[in-house]
N, C-alpha and C positions, 0 to 999 in steps of 0.2 A: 504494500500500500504506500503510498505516496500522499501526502502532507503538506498542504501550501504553508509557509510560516508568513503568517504577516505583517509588516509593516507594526511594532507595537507590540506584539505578541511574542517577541524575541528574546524576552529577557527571562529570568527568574524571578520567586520570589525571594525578597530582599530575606538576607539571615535574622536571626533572631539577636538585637542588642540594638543600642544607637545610631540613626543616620541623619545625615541632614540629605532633603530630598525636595523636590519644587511638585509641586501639585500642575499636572498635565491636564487634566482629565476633570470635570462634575458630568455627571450624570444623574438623574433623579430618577423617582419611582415608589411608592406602598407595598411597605412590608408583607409579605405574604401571607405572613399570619392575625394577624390583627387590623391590617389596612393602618399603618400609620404613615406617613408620607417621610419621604429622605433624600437625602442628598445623596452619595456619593463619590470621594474623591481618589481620585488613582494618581497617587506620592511615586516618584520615582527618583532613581540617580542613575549613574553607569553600571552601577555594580547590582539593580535589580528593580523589583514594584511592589507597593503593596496597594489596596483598595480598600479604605474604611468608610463603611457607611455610617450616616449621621441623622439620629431620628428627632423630627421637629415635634418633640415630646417635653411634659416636664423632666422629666428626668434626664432628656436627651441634652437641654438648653446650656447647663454648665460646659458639658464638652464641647460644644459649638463655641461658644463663648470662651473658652482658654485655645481653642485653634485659629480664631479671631485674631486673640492676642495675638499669638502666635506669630501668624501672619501681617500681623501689622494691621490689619482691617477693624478699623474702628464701629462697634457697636454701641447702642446705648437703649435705655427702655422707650418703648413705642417706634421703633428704628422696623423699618422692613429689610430685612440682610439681603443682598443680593448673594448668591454664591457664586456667580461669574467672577464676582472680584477680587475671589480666593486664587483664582487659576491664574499660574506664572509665578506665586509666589511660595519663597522659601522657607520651611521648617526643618526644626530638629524635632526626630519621632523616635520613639521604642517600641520597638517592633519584639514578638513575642504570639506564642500561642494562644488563643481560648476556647476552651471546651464547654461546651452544654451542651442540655438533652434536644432533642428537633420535637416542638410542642407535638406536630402534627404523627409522627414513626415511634419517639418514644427512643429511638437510635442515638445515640451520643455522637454531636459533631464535632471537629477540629478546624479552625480557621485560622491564618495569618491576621494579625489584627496589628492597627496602630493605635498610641497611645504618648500619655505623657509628654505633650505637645511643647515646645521650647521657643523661642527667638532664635533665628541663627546670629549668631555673634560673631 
């Protein structure tokens, strides 16, 4: 069998520890299980990618809010965030595993995750 690789799809995913990585990529979309709605974003550098989604939840809104910082993208309350104005910019991530159960199978998943969001300096 033969395999197109493309454009993008070239890379690994990024190892598990610290990278500083620029955000290529938002994409949106509702969570599968719940319908909550998300962003997102696919971090990268030369040495790989990772893609964390971001849910427009309470719960979700701190994280949003520290990869704001992060990003230098100023939020504040009653502010409508674009997230187009995350892409091109640079973060430091900690990249790492998480594991949960899949509400839907009840099967334990593993995902590449980012976290721990920083300024690059």
């Amino acid at each position: 069998m033969k395999i197109k690789v493309e454009e993008g799809l070239d890379k690994p995913f990024l190892t598990d520890g610290r990278h500083t990585v620029e955000i290529t990529q938002i994409d949106e979309g509702t969570s599968e299980y719940k319908g909550i709605p998300y962003f997102a974003c696919r971090m990268e550098n030369e040495e790989g990618f990772v893609t964390q989604r971001f849910y427009s939840s309470p719960a979700g809104m701190p994280i949003i809010l520290n990869l704001c910082q992060a990003a230098g993208v100023k939020v504040s309350a009653d502010d409508e965030l674009d997230t187009n104005k995350l892409k091109g910019k640079q973060v430091s991530i900690e990249v790492g595993d998480y594991t949960y159960n899949d509400p839907e199978t009840g099967n334990e998943r593993t995902l590449k995750q980012a976290s721990n969001f920083e300024p690059v300096r």
